[in-house]
C-alpha positions as CSV (number, residue, x, y, z in Angstrom):
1,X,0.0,0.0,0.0
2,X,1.6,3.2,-1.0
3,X,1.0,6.4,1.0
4,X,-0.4,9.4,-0.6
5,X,-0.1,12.3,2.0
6,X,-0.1,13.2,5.7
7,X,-2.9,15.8,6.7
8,X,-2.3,18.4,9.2
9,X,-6.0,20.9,10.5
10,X,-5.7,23.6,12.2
11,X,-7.7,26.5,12.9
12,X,-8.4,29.1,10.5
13,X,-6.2,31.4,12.5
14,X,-3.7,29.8,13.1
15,X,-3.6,28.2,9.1
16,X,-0.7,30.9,7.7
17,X,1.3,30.9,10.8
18,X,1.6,26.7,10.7
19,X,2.2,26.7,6.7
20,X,5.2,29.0,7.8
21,X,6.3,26.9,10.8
22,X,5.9,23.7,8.8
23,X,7.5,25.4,5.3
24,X,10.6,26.5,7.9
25,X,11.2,23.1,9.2
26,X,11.0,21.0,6.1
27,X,13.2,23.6,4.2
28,X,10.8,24.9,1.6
29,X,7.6,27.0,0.9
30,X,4.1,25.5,1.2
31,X,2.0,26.1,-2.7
32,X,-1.6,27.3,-1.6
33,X,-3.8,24.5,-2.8
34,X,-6.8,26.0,-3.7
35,X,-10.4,25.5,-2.3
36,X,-12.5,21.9,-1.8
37,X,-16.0,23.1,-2.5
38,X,-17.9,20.0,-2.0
39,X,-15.9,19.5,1.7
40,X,-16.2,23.3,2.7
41,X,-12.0,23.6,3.6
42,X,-9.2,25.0,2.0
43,X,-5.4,23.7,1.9
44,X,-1.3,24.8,1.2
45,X,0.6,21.4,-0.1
46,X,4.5,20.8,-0.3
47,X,4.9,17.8,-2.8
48,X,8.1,15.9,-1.6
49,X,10.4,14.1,-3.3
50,X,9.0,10.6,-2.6
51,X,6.5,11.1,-4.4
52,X,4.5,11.9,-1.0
53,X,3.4,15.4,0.0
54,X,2.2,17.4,3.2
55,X,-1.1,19.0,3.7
56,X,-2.0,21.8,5.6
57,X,-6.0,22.3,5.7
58,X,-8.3,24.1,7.8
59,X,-11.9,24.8,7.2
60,X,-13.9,27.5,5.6
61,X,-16.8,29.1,7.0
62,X,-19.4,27.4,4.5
63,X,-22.3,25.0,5.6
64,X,-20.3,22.1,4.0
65,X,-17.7,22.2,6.5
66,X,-20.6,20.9,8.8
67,X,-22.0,18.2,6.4
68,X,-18.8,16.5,4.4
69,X,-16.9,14.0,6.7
70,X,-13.7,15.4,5.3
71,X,-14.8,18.9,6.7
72,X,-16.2,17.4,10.3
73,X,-12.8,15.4,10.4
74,X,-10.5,18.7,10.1
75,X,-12.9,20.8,11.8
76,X,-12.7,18.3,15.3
77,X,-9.5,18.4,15.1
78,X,-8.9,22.2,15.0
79,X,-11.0,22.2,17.7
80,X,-8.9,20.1,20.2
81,X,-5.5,22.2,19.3
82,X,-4.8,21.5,15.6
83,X,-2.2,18.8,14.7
84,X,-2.1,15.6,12.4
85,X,-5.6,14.8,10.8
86,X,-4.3,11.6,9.1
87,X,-2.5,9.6,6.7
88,X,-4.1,8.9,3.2
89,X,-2.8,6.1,0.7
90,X,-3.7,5.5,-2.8
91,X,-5.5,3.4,-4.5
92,X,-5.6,2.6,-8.4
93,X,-9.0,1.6,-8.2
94,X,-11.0,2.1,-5.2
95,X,-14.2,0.1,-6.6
96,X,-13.0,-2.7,-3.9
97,X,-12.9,-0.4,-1.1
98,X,-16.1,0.6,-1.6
99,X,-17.6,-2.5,-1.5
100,X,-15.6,-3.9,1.2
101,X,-16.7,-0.9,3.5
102,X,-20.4,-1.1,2.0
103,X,-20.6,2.9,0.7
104,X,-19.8,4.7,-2.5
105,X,-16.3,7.0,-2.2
106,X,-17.5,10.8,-1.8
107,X,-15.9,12.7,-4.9
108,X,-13.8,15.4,-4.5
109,X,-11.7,18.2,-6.9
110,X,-10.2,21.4,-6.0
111,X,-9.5,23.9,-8.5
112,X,-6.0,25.1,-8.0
113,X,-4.6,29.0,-8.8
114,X,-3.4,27.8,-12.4
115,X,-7.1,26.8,-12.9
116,X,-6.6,23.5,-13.2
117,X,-9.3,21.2,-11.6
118,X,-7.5,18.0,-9.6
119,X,-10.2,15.4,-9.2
120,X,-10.1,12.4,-6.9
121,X,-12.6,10.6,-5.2
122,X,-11.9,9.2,-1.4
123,X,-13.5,7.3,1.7
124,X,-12.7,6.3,4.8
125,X,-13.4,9.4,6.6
126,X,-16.1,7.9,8.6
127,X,-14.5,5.4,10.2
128,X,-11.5,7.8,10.6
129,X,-13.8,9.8,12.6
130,X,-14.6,7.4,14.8
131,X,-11.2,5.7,14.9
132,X,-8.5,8.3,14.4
133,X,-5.9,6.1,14.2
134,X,-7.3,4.7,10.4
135,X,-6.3,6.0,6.9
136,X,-8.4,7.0,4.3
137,X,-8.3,6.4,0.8
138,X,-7.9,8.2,-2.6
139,X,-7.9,7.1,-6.2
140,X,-6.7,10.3,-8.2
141,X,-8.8,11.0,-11.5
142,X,-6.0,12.8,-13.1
143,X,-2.9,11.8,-15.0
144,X,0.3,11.4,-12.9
145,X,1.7,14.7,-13.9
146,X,-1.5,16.7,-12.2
147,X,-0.9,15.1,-8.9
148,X,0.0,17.6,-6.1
149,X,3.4,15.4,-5.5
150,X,4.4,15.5,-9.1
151,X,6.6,18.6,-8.8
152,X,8.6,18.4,-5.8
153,X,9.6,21.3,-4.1
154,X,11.9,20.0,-1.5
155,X,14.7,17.4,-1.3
156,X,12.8,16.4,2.0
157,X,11.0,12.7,2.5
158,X,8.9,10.7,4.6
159,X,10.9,8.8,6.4
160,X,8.5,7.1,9.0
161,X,5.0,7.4,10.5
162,X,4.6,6.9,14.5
163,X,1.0,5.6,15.2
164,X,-0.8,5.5,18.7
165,X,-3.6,2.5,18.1
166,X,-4.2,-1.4,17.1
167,X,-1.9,-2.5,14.6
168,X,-3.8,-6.0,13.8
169,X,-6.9,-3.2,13.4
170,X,-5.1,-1.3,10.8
171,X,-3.6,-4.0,9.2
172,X,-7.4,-5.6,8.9
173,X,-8.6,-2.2,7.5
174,X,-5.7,-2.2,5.1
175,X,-5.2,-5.4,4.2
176,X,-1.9,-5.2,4.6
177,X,1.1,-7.0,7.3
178,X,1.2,-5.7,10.6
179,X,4.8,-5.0,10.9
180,X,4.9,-3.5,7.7
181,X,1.5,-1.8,5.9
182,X,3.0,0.9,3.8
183,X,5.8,0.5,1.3
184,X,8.6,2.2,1.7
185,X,7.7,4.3,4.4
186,X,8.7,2.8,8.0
187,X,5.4,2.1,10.8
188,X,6.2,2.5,14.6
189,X,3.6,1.7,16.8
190,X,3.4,4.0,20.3
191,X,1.7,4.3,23.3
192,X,-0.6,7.3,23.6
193,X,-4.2,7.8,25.1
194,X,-5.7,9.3,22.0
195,X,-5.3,6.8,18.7
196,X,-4.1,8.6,15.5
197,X,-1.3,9.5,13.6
198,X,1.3,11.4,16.2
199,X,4.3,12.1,14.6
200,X,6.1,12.0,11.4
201,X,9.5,11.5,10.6
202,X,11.3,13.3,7.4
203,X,14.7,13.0,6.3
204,X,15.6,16.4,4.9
205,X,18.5,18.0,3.7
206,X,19.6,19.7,7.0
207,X,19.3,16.4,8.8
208,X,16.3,14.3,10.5
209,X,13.4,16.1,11.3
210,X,10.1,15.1,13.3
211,X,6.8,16.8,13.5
């Protein structure tokens, strides 16, 4: 299973100020992202040279920020402090996700400052708002080249992800080995109170880095 992004809400006043702090520590500048329309939030991405990229998203103040998952999901976690939403992996076809978890995937596009209108459709976001420690999932509707992580900005990468939650439940959800459910990218399990996704480790060109 390949990961996508990692998702990071905050509050919309604190949004610039943690696209700077984030942009400082990874060693380059956040691109604003554009608007999701159908999930009421906005975002700033920095695509990675794994082929991975970070979000940073926050709300807007529009009715579908109270009705999308994706929108309740950000918006609960601004309200307890801001921090990591989630990890997202992709899918080439997501027609076996949705049957396995019973729904169709919620479509989604953004239309970014270039004008260009990135498509994807995703689920998951339920059960990540019950269980934070889960991932969602995308399946782009775009060619390669469109993809947010197709023009790196950074030298930076994802090095690992550190998780506070089951990792037989996530490996069930995923359908993927325990010990290892993403490729490439290194899984430690930790102990925390709240499950979700609590830190993550980049290798950058000044040296290790954790957020």
């Amino acid at each position: 299973m390949r990961l996508d992004h990692v998702s990071y809400a905050v509050a919309r006043d604190g949004f610039v100020s943690t696209v700077q702090r984030l942009g400082s520590a990874l060693g380059a500048g956040f691109v604003d992202g554009g608007v999701h329309p159908r999930f009421g939030t906005r975002n700033f991405v920095l695509p990675l040279a794994s082929g991975t990229y970070v979000e940073v998203v926050t709300t807007l103040d529009h009715p579908a920020a109270d009705r999308a998952p994706f929108g309740r999901a950000v918006a609960q976690r601004a309200e307890e402090g801001g921090g990591w939403l989630g990890w997202v992996v992709s899918v080439d076809d997501i027609a076996p996700v949705e049957a396995r978890l019973g729904r169709q995937a919620a479509e989604g596009h953004r239309v970014r400052p270039d004008g260009f209108d990135l498509r994807w459709k995703q689920i998951g976001l339920l059960e990540l708002l019950e269980d934070p420690q889960l991932p969602y999932f995308l399946q782009w509707l775009v060619d390669p080249a469109e993809r947010p992580s197709a023009d790196p900005r950074t030298a930076s990468t994802i090095k690992g992800l550190s998780i506070a939650g089951d990792a037989a439940a996530i490996s069930e959800f995923l359908g993927e080995p325990a010990d290892h459910p993403l490729d490439q990218i290194d899984v430690t399990w930790v102990e925390d109170e709240e499950p979700g996704l609590v830190a993550v480790e980049f290798d950058t060109p000044r040296g290790p880095v954790t957020i």
